[in-house]
N, CA, C and O atoms as a Tripos MOL2 file, in Angstrom:
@<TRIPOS>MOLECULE
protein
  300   299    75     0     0
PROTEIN
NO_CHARGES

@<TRIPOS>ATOM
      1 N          -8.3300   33.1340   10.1070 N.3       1 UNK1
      2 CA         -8.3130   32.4750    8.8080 C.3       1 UNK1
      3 C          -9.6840   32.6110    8.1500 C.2       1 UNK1
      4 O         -10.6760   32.5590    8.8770 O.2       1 UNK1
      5 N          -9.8360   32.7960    6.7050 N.am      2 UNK2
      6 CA        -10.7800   32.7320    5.5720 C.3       2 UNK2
      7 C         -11.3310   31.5490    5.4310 C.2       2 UNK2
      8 O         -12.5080   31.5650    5.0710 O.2       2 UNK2
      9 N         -10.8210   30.4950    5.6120 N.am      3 UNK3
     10 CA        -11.0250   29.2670    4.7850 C.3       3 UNK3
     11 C         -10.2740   29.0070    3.3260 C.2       3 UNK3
     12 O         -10.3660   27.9650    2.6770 O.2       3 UNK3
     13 N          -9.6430   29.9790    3.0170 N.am      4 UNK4
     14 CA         -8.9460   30.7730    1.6320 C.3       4 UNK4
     15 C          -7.6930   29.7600    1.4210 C.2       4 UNK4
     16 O          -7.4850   29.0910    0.4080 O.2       4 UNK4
     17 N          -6.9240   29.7930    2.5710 N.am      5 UNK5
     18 CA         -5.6730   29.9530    3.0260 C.3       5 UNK5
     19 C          -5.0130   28.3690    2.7420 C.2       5 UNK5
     20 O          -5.6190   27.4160    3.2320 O.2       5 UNK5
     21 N          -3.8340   28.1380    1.9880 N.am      6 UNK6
     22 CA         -3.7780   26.6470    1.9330 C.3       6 UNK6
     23 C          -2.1960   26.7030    2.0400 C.2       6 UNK6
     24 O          -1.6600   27.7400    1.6460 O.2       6 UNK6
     25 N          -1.3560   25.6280    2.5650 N.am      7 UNK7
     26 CA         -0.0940   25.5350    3.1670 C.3       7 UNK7
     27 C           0.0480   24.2030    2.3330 C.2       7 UNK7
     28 O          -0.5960   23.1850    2.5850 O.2       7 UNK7
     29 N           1.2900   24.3700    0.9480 N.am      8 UNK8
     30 CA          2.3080   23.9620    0.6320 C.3       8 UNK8
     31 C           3.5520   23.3550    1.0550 C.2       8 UNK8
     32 O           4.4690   24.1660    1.1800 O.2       8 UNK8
     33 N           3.8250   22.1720    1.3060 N.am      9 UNK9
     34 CA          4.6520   21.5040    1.8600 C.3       9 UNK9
     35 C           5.8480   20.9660    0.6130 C.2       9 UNK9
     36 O           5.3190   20.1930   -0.1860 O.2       9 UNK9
     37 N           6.8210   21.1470    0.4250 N.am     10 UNK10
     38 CA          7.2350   20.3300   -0.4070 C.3      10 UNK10
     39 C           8.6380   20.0660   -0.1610 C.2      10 UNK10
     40 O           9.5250   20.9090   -0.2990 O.2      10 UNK10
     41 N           8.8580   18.5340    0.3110 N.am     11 UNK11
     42 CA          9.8810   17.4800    0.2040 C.3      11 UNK11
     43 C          10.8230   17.2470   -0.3340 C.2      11 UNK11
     44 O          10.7840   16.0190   -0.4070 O.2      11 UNK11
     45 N          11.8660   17.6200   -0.8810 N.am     12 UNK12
     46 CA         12.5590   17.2090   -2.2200 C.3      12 UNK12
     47 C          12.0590   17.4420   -3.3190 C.2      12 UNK12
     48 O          11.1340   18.2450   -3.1970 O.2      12 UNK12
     49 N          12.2350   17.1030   -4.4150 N.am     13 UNK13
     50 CA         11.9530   17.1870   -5.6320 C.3      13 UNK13
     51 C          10.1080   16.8590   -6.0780 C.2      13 UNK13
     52 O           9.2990   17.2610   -6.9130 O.2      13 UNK13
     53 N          10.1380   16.1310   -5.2120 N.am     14 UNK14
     54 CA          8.6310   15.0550   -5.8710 C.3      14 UNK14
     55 C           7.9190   14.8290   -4.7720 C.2      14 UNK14
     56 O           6.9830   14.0480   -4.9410 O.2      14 UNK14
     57 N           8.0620   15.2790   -3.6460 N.am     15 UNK15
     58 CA          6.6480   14.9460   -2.8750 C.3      15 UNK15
     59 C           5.9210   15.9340   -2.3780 C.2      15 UNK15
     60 O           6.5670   16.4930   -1.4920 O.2      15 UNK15
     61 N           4.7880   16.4510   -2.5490 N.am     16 UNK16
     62 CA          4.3240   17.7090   -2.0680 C.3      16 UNK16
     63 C           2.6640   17.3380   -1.5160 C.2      16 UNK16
     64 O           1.8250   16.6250   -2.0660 O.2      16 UNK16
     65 N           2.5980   17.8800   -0.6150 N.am     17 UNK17
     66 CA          1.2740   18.1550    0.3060 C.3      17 UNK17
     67 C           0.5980   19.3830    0.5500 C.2      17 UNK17
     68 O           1.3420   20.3570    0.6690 O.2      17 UNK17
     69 N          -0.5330   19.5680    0.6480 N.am     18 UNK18
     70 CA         -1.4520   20.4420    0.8570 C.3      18 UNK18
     71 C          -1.9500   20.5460    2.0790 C.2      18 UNK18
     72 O          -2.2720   19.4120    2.4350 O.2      18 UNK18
     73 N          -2.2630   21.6100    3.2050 N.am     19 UNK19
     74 CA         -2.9650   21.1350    3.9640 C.3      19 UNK19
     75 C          -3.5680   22.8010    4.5570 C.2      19 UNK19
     76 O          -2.8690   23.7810    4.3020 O.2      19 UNK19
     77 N          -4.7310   22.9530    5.2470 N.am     20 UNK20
     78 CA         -5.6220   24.2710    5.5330 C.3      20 UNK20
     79 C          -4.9710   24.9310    7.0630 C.2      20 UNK20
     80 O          -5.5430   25.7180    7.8170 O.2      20 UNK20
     81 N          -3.5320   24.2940    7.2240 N.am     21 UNK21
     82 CA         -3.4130   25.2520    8.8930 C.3      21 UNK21
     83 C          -1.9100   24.4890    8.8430 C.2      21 UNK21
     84 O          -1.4130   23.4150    8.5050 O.2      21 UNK21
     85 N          -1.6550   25.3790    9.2330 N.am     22 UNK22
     86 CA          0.0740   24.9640   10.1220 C.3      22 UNK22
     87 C          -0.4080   24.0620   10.4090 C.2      22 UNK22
     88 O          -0.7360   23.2580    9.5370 O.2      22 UNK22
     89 N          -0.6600   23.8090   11.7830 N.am     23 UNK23
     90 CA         -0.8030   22.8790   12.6420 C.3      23 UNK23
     91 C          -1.4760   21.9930   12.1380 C.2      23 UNK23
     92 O          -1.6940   21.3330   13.1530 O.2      23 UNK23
     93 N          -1.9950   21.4470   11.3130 N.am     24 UNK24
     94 CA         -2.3840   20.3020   10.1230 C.3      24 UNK24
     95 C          -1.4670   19.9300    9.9710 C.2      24 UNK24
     96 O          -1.6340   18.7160   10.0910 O.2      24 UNK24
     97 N           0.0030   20.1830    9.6660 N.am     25 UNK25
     98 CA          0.5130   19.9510    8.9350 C.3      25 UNK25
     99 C           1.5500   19.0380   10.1680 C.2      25 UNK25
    100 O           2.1720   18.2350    9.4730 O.2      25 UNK25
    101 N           1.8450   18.8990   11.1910 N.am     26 UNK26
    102 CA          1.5770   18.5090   12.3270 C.3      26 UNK26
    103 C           0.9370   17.3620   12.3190 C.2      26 UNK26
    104 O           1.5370   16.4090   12.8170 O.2      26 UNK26
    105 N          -0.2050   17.1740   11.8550 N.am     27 UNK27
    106 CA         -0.9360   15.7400   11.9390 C.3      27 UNK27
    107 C          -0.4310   14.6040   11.1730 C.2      27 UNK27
    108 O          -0.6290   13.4510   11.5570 O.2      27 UNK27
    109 N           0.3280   14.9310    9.9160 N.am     28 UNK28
    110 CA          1.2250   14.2160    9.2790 C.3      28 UNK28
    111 C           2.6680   14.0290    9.4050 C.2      28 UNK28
    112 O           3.2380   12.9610    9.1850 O.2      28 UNK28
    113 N           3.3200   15.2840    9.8260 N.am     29 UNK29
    114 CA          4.8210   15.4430    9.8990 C.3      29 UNK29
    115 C           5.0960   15.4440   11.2840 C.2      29 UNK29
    116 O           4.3140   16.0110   12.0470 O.2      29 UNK29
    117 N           6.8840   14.4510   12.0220 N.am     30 UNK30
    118 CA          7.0120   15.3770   13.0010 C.3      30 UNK30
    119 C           7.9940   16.6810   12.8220 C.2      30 UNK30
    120 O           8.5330   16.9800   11.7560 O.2      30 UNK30
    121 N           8.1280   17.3900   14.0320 N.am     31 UNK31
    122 CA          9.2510   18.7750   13.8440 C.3      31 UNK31
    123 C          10.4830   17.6090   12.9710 C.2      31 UNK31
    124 O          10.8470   17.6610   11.7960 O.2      31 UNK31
    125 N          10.8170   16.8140   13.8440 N.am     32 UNK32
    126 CA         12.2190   16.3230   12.7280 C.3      32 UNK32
    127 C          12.5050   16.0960   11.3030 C.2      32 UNK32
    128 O          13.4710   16.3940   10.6000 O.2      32 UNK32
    129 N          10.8250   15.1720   10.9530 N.am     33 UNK33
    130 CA         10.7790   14.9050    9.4370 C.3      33 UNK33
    131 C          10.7410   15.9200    8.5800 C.2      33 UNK33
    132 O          10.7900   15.4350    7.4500 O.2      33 UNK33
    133 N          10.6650   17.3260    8.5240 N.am     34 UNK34
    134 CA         10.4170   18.4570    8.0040 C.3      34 UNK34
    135 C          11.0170   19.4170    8.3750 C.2      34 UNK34
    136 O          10.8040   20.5030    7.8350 O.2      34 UNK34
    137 N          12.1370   19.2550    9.6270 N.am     35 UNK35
    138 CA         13.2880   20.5630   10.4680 C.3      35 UNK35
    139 C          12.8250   21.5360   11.0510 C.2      35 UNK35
    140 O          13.5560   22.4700   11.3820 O.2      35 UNK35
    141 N          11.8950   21.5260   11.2280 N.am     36 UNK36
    142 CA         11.1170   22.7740   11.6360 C.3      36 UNK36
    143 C          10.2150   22.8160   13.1160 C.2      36 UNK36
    144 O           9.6190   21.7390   13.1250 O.2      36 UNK36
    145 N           9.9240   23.4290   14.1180 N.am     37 UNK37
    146 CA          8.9990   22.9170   14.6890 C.3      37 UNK37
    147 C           7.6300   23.7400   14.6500 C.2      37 UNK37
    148 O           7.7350   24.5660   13.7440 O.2      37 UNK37
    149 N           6.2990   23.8450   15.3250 N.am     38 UNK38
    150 CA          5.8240   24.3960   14.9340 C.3      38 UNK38
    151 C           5.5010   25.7110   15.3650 C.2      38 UNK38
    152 O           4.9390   26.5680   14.6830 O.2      38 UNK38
    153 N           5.9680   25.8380   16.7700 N.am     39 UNK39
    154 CA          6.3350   27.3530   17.3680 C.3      39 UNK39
    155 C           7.2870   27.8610   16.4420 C.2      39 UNK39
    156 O           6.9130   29.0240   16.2890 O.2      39 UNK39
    157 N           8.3270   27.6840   15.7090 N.am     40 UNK40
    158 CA          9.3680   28.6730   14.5900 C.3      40 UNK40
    159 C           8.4870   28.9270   13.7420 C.2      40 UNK40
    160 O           8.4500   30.1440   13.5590 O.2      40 UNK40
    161 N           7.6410   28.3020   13.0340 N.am     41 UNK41
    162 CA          6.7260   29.0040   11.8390 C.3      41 UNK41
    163 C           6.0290   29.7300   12.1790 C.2      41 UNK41
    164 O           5.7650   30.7230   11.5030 O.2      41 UNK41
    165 N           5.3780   29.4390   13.5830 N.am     42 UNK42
    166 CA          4.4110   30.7020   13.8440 C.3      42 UNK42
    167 C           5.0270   32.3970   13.6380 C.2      42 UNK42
    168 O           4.7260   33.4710   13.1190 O.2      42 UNK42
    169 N           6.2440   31.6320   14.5740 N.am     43 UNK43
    170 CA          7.2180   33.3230   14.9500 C.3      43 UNK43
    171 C           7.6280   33.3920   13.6560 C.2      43 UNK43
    172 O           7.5900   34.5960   13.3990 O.2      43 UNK43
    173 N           8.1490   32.5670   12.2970 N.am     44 UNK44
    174 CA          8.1070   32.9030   11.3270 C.3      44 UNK44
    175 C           7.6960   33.4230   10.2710 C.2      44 UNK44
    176 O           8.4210   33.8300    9.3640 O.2      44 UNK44
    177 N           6.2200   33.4610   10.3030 N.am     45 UNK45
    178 CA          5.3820   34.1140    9.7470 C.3      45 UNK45
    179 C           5.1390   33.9310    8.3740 C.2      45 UNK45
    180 O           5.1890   34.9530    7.6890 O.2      45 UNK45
    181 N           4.8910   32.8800    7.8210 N.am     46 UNK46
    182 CA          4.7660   32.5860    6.4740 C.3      46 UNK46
    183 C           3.7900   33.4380    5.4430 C.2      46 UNK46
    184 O           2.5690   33.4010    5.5960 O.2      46 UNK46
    185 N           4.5960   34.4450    4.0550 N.am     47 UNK47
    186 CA          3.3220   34.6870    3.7090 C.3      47 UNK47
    187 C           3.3900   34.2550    2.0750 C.2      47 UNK47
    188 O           4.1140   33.3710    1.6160 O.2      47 UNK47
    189 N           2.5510   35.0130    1.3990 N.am     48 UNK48
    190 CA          3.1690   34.3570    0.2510 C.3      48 UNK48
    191 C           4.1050   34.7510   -0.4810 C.2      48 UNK48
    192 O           4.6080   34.1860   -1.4530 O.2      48 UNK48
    193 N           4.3740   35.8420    0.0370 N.am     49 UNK49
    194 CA          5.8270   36.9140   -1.0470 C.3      49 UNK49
    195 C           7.2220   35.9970    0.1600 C.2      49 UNK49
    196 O           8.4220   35.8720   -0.0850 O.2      49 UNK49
    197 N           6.6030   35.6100    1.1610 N.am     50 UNK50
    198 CA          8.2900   34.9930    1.8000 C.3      50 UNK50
    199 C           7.7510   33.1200    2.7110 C.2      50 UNK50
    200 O           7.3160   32.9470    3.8490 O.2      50 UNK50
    201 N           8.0960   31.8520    1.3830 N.am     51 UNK51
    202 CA          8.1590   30.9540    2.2200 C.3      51 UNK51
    203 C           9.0450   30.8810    3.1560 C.2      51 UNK51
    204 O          10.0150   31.6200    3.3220 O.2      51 UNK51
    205 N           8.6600   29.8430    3.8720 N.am     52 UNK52
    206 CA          9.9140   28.8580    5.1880 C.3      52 UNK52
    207 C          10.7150   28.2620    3.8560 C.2      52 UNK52
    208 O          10.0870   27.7900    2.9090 O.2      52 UNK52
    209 N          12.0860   28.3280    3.8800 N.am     53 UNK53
    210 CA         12.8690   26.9230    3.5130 C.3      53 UNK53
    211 C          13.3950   26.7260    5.0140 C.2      53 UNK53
    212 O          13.4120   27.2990    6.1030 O.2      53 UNK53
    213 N          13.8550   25.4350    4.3150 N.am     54 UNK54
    214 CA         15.6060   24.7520    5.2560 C.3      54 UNK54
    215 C          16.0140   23.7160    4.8490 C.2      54 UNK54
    216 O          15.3460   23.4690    3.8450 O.2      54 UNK54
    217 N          16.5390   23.1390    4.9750 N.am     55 UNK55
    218 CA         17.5500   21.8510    3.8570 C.3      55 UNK55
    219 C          16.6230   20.8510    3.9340 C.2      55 UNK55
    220 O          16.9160   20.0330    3.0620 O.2      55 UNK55
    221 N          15.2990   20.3730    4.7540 N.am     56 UNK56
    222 CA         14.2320   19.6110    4.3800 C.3      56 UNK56
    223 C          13.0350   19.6530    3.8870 C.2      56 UNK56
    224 O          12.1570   18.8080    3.7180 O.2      56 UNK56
    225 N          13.1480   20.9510    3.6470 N.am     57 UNK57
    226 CA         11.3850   21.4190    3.0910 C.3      57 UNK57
    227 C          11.4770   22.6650    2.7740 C.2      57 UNK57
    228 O          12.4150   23.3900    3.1050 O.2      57 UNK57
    229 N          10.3270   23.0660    1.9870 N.am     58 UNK58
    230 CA         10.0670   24.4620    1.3890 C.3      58 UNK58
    231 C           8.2630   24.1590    1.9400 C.2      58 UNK58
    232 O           7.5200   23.1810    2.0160 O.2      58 UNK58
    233 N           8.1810   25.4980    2.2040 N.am     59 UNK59
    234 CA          6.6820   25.6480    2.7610 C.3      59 UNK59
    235 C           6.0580   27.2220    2.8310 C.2      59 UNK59
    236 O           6.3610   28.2840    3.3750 O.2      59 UNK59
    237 N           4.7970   26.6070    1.7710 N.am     60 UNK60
    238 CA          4.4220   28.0780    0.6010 C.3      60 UNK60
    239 C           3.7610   28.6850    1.5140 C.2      60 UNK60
    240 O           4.0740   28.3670    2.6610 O.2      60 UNK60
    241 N           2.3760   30.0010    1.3130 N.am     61 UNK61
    242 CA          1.1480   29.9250    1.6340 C.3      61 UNK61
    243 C           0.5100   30.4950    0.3000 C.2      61 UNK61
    244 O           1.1400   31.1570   -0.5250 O.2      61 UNK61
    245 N          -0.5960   30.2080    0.2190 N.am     62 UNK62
    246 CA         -1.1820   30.7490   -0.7850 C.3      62 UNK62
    247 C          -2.9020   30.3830   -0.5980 C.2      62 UNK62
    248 O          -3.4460   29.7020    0.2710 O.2      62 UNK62
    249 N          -3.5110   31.1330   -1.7900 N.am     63 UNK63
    250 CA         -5.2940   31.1940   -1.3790 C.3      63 UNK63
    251 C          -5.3580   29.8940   -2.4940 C.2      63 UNK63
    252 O          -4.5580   29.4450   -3.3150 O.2      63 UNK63
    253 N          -6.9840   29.4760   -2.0040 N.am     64 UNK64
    254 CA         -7.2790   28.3910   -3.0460 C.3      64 UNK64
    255 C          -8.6990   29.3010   -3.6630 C.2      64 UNK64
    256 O          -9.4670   29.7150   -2.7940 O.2      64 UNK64
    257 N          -8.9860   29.5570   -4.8860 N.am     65 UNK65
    258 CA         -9.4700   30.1360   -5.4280 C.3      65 UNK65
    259 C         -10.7760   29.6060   -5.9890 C.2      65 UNK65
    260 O         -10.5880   28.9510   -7.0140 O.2      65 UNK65
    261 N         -11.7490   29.6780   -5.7020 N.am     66 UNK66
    262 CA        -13.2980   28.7890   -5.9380 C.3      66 UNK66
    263 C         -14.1880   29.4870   -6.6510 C.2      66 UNK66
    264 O         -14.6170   30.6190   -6.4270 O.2      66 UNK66
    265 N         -14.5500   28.4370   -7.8930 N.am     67 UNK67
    266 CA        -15.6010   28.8150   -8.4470 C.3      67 UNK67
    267 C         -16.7940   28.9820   -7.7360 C.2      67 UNK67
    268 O         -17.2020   28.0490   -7.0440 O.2      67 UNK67
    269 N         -17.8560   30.7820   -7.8530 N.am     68 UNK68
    270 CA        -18.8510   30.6390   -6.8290 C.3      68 UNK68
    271 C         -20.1130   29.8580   -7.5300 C.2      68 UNK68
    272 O         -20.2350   29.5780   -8.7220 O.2      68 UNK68
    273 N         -20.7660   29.6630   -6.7460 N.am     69 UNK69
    274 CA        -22.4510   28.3930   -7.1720 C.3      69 UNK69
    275 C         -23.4230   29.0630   -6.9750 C.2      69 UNK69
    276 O         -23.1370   30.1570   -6.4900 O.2      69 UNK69
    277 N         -24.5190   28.8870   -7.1450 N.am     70 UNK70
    278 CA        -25.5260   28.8340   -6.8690 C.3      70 UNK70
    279 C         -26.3560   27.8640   -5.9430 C.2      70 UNK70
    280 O         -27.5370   28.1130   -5.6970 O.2      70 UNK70
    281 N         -25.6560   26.6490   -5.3880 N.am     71 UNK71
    282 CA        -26.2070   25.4560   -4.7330 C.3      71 UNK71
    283 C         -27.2760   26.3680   -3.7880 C.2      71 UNK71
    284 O         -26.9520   27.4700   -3.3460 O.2      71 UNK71
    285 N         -28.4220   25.8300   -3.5760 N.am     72 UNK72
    286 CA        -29.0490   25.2660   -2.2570 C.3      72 UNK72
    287 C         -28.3680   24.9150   -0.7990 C.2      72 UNK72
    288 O         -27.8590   23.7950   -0.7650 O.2      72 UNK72
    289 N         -28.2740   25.7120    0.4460 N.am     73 UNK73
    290 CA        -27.6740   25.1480    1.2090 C.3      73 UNK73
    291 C         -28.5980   23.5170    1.6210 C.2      73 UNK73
    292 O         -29.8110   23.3110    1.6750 O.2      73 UNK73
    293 N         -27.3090   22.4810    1.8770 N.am     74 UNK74
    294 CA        -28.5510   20.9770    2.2500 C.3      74 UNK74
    295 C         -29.5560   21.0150    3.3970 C.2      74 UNK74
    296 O         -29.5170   21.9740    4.1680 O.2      74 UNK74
    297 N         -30.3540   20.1490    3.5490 N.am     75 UNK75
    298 CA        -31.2240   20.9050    4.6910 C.3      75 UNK75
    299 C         -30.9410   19.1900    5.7310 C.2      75 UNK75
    300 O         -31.4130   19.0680    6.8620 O.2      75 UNK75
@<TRIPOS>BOND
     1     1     2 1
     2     2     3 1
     3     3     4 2
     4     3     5 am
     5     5     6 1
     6     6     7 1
     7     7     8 2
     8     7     9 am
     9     9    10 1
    10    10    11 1
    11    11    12 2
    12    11    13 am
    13    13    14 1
    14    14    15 1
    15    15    16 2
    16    15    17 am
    17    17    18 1
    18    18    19 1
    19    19    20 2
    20    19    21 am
    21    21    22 1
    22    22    23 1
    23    23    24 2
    24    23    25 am
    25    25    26 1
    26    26    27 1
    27    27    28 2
    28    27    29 am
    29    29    30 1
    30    30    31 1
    31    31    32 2
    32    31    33 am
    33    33    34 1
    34    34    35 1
    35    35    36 2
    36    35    37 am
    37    37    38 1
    38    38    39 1
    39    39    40 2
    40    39    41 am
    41    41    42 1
    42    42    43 1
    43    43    44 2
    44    43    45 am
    45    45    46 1
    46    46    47 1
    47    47    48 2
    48    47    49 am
    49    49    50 1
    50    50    51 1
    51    51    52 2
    52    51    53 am
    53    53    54 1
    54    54    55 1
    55    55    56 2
    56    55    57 am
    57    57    58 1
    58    58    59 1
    59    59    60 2
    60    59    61 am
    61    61    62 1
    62    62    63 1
    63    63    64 2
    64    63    65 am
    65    65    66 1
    66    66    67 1
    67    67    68 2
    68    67    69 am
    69    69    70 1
    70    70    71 1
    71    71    72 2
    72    71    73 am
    73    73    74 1
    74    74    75 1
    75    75    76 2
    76    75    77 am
    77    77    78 1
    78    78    79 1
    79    79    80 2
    80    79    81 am
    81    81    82 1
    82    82    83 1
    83    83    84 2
    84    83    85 am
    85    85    86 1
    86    86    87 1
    87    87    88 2
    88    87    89 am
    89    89    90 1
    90    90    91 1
    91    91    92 2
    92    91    93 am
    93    93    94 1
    94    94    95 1
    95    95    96 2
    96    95    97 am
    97    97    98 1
    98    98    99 1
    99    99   100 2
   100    99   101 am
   101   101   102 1
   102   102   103 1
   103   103   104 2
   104   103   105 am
   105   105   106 1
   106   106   107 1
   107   107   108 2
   108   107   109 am
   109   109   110 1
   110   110   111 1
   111   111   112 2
   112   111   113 am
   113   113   114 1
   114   114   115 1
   115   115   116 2
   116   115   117 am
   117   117   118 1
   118   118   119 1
   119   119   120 2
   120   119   121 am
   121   121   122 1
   122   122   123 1
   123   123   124 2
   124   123   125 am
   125   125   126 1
   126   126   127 1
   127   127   128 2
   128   127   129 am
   129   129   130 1
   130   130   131 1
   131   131   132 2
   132   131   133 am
   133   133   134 1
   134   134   135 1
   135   135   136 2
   136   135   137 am
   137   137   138 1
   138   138   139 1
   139   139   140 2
   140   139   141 am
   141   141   142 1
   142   142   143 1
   143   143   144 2
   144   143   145 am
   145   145   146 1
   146   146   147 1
   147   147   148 2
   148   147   149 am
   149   149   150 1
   150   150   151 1
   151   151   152 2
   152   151   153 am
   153   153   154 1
   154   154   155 1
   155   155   156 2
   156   155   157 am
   157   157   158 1
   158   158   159 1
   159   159   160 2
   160   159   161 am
   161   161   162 1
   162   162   163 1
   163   163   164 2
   164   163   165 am
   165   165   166 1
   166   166   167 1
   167   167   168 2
   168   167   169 am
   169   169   170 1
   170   170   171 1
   171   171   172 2
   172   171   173 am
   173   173   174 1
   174   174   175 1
   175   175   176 2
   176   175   177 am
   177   177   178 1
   178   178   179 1
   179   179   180 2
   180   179   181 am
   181   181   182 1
   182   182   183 1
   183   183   184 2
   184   183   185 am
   185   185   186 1
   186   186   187 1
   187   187   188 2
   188   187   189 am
   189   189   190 1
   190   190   191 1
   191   191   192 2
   192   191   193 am
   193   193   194 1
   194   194   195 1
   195   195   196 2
   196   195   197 am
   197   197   198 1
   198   198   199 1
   199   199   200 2
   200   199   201 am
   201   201   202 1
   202   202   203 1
   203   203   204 2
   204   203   205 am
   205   205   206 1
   206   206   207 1
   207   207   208 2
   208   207   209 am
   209   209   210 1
   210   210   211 1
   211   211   212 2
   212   211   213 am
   213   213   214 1
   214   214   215 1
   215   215   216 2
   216   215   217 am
   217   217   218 1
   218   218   219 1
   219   219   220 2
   220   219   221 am
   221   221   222 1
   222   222   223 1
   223   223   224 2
   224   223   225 am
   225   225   226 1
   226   226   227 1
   227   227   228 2
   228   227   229 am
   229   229   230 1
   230   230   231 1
   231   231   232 2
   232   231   233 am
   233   233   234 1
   234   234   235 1
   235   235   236 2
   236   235   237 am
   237   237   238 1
   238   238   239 1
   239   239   240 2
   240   239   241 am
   241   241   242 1
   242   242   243 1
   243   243   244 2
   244   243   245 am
   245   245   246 1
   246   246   247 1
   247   247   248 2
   248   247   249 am
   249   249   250 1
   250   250   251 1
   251   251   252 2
   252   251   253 am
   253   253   254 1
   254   254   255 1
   255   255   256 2
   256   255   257 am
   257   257   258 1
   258   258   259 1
   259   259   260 2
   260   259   261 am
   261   261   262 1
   262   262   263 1
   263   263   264 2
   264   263   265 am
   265   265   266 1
   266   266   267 1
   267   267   268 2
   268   267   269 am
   269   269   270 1
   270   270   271 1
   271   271   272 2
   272   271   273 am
   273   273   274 1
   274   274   275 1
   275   275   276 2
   276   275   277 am
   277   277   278 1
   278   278   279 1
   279   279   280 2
   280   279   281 am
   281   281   282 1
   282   282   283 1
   283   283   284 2
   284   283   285 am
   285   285   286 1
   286   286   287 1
   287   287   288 2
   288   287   289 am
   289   289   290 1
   290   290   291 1
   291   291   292 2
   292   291   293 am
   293   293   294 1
   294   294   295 1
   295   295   296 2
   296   295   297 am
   297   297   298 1
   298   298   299 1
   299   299   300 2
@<TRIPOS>SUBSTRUCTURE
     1 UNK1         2 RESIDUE 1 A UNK
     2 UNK2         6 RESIDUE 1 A UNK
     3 UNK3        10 RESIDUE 1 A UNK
     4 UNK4        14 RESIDUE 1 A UNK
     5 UNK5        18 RESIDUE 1 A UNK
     6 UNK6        22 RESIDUE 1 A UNK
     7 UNK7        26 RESIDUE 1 A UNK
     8 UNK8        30 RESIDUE 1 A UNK
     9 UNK9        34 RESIDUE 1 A UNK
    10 UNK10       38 RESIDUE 1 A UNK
    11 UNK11       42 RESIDUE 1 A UNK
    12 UNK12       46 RESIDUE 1 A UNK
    13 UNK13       50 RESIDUE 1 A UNK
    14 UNK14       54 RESIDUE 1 A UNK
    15 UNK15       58 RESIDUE 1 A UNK
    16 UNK16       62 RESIDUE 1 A UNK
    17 UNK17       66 RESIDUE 1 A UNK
    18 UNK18       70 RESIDUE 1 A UNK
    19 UNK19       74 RESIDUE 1 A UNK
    20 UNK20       78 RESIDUE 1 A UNK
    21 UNK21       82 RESIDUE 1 A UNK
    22 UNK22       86 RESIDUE 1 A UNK
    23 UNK23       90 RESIDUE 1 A UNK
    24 UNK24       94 RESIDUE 1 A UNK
    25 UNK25       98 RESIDUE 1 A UNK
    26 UNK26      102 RESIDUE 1 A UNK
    27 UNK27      106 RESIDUE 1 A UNK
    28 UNK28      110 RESIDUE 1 A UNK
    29 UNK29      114 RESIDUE 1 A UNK
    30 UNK30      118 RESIDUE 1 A UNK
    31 UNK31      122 RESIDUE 1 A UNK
    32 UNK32      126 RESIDUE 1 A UNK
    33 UNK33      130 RESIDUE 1 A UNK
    34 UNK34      134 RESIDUE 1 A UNK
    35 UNK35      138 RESIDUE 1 A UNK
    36 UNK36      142 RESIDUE 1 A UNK
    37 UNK37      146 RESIDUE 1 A UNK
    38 UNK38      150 RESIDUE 1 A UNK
    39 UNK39      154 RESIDUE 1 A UNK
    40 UNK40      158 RESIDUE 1 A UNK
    41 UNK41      162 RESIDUE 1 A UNK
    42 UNK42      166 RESIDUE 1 A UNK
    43 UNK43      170 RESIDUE 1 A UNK
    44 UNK44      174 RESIDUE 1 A UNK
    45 UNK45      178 RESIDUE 1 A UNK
    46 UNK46      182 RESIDUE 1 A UNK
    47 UNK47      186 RESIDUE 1 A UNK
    48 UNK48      190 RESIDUE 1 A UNK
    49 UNK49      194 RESIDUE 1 A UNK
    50 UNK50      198 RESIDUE 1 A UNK
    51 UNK51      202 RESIDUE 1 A UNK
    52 UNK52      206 RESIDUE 1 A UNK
    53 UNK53      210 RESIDUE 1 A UNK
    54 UNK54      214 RESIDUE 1 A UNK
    55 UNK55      218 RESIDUE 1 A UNK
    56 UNK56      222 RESIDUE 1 A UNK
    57 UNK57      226 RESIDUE 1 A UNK
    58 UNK58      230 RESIDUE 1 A UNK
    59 UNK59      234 RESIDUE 1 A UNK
    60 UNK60      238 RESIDUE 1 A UNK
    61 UNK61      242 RESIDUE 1 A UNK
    62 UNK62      246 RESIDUE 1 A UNK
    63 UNK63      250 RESIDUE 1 A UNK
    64 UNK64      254 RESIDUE 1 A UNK
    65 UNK65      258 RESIDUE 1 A UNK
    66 UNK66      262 RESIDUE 1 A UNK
    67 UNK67      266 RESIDUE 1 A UNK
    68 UNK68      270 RESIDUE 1 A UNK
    69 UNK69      274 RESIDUE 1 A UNK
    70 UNK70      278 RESIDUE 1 A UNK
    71 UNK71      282 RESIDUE 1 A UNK
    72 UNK72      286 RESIDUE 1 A UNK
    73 UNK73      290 RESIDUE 1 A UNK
    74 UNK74      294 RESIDUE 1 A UNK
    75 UNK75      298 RESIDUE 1 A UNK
């Protein structure tokens, strides 16, 4: 992983989550609440031309796109 990489969760109509790893996504959901477990997504292979559905969830991937800076790293 890039750090790039962000995983789309979405619930029904109206609830949607963000999170940086499969297995994040895990820290909130279990396999039941979402139908899925998390060995099938792996072997599933999510990319962004093909989400996961199944009758409880749709689950994207996609990059998160950052303006670059100039900051100072903090010391």
């Amino acid at each position: 992983m890039n750090g790039k990489t962000i995983y789309h969760v979405c619930l029904g109509d109206d609830e949607h989550y963000y999170f940086g790893s499969i297995t994040a996504i895990y820290d909130k959901f279990t396999p039941e609440q979402i139908g899925v477990s998390l060995s099938r997504l792996w072997s599933f292979g999510i990319t962004t031309e093909q989400p996961y559905r199944n009758k409880k969830c749709v689950i994207y991937r996609g990059e998160i796109h950052r303006k670059k800076t100039n900051r100072k790293p903090s010391k």
